[in-house]
C-alpha positions in Angstrom: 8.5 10.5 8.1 5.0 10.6 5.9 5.2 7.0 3.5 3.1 6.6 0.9 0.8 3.4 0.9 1.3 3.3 -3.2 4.5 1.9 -4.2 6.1 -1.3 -6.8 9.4 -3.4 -5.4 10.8 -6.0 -7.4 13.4 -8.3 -5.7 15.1 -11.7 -8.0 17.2 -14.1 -6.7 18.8 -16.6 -9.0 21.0 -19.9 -7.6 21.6 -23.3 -8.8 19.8 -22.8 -12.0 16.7 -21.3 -10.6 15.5 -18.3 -11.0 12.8 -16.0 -8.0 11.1 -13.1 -8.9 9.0 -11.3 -6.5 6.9 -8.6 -7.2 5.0 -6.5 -5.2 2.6 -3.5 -6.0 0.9 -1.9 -3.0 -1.9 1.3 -3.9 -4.3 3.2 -0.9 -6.2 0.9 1.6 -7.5 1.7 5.3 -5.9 -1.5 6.3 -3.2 -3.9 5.4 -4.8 -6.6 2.6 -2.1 -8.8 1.1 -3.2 -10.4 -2.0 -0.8 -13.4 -2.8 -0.3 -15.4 -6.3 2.3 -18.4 -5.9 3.1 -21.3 -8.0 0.5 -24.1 -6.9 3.7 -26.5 -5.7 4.4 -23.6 -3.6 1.6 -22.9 -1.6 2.9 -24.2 1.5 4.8 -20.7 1.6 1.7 -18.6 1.5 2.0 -18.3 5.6 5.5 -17.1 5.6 4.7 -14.8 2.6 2.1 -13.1 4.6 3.9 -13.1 8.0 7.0 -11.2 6.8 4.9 -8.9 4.6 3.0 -8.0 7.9 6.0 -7.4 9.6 7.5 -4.5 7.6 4.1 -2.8 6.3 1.1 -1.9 7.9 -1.4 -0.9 5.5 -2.1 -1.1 1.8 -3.6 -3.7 -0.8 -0.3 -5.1 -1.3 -0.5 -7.9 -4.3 2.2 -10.1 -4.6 3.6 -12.1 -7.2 6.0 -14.8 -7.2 7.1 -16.5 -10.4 9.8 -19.0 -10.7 12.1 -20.2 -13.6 14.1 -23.3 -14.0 16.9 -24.3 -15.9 17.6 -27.0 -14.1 15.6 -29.7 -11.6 12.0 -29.0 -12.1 9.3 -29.4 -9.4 8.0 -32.8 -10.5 10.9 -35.5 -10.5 10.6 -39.0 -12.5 10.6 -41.9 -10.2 10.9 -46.3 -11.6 8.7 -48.3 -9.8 11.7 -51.2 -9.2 8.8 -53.5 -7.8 6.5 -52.8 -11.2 9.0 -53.3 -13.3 10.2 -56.6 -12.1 6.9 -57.9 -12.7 6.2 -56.7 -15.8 9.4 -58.4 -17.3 8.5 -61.5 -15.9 5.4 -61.0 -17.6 7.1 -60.4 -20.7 9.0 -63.4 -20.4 7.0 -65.7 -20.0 4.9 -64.5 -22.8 7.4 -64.3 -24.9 8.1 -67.7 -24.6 5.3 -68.6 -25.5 5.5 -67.5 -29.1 6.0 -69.5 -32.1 9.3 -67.6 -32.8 10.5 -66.3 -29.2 12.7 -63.3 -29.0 14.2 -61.2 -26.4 12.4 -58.7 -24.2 13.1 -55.0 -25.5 13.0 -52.0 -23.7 10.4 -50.5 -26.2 8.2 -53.3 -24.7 8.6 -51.5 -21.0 7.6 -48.4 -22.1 4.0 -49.5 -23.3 3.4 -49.7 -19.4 2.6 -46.2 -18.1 2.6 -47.0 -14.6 6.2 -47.8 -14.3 7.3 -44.4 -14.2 5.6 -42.5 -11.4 5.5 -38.4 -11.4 6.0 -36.9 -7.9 5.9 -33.5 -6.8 8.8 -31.8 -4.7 8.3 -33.0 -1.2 7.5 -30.7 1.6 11.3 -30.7 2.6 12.7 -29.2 -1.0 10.2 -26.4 -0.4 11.5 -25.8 2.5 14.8 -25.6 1.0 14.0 -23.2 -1.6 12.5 -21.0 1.0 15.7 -18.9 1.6 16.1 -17.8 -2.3 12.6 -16.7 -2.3 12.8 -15.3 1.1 15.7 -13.2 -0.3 14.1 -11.8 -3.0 11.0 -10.8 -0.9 13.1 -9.3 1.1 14.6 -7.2 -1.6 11.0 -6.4 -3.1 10.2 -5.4 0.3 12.9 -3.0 0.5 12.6 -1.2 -3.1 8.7 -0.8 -2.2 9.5 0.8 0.5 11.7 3.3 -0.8 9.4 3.9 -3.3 6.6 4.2 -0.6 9.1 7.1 1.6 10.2 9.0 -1.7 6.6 9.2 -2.9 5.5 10.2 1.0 8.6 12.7 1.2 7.0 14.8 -2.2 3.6 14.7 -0.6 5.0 16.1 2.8 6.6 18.6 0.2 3.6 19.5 -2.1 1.3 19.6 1.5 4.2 22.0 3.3 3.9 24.5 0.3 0.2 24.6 0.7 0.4 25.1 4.2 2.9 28.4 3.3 0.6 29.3 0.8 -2.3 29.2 4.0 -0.3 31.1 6.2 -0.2 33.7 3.9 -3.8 34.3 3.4 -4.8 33.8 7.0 -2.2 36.6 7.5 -4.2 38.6 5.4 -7.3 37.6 7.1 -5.9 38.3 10.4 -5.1 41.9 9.3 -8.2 42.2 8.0 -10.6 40.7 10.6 -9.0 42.8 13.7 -10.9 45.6 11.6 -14.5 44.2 11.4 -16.0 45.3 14.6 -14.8 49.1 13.1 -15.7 49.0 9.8 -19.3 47.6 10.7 -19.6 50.3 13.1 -18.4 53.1 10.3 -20.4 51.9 8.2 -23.7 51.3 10.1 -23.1 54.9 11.2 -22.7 56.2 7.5 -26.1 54.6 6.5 -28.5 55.9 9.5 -27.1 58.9 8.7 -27.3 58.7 5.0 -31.3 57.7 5.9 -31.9 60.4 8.6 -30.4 62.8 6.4 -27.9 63.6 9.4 -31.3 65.5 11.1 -31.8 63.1 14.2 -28.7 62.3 16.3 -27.7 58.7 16.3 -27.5 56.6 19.6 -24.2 55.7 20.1 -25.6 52.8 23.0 -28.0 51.4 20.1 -25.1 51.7 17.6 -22.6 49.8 20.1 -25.4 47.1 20.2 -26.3 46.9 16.9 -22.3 46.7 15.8 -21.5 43.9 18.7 -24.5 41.8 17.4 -23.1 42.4 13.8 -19.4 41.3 14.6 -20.3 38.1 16.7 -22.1 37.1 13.6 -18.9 37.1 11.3 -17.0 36.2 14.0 -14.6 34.1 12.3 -12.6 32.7 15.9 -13.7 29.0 15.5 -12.6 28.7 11.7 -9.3 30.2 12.2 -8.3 28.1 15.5 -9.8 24.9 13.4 -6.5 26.0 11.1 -4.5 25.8 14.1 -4.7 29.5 15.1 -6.2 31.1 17.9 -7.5 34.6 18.9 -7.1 35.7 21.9 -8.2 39.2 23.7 -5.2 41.7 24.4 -5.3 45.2 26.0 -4.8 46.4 22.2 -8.1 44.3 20.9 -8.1 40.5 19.7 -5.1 39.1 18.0 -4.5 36.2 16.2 -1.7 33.6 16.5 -0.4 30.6 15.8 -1.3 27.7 18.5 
């Protein structure tokens, strides 16, 4: 089956408030060239991206595109530093009692410290968990690019098979027509000796048969036609052309 190397797949997986999309768009390239764009806290997949990609295709730019929604954790949790925090309200304490008019310790106090809340990425391990929704929805991508890549590749194999009819047809008419060379150049060599000896001095028929072999190897069209996957070949009847 001729596939196409240019095709588009989109595969989306949604689950637990997340949303995959991958995307793929593949056009013409001697060899297989994946071009990857993923989410910087999912980088770590880039490998596996690649790896199954290789696995169903074998050539193409392929660019892929993996974007990802959330509606509900996000890929940076919040974290309390419990140690932090116990010493900055013993810090606050004892400063506050050390004010004229002491007064409690307020949570709006806390929050003028930065460092007790400490951003942190999705560990290695939640990447890993997220790796079968996204792996689903390459898959998916995988399989609509491919379909696009055989239906494309099945009306090329069409479009080429009609031109290939449309071939046979005139090499037909070549065939007819080159089977009468060697006799037409020999009619027609003939016609003009005699046309310029004004039909007074006989013609040599040896000289002629030389002259009109010399002219037919010349347009000897053999090689061309068996470069189109015909061949002539010599029969009792003269040269005849088929198919190989």
């Amino acid at each position: 089956m001729i596939k196409s190397m240019t095709g588009y797949g989109r595969g989306e997986v949604e689950e637990g408030g997340q949303r995959w999309v991958v995307e793929l768009k593949s056009v013409n390239h001697r060899f297989l060239d994946v071009s990857l764009n993923l989410p910087r806290h999912l980088w770590a997949l880039e490998d596996r991206l690649r790896k199954v990609i290789k696995s169903r295709l074998a050539r193409g730019r392929v660019e892929v595109q993996l974007t990802w929604e959330g509606r509900g954790e996000r890929p940076v949790s919040l974290r309390l530093d419990p140690v932090l925090t116990q010493e900055v309200k013993a810090l606050l304490t004892a400063l506050a009692a050390h004010l004229p008019r002491p007064e409690p310790v307020r949570l709006d106090h806390f929050l003028q410290f930065a460092d007790l809340i400490v951003a942190r990425e999705r560990q290695v391990q939640e990447v890993e968990e997220i790796w079968e929704q996204v792996g689903r929805a390459l898959a998916q991508a995988l399989e609509r690019l491919e379909v696009m890549r055989g239906n494309e590749g099945a009306a090329l194999a069409e479009e080429m098979l009609g031109q290939l009819e449309l071939l046979r047809v005139e090499l037909g008419r070549i065939q007819a027509q080159a089977e009468q060379v060697p006799r037409r150049w020999q009619e027609k060599l003939s016609q003009r000796l005699a046309d310029l000896q004004g039909g007074e001095i006989p013609v040599d028929e040896t000289r002629l048969a030389q002259e009109v072999a010399l002219l037919a190897d010349r347009r000897d069209i053999r090689e061309e036609l068996a470069r189109m996957g015909y061949v002539v070949e010599d029969t009792p009847q003269g040269p005849r052309v088929r198919r190989r």
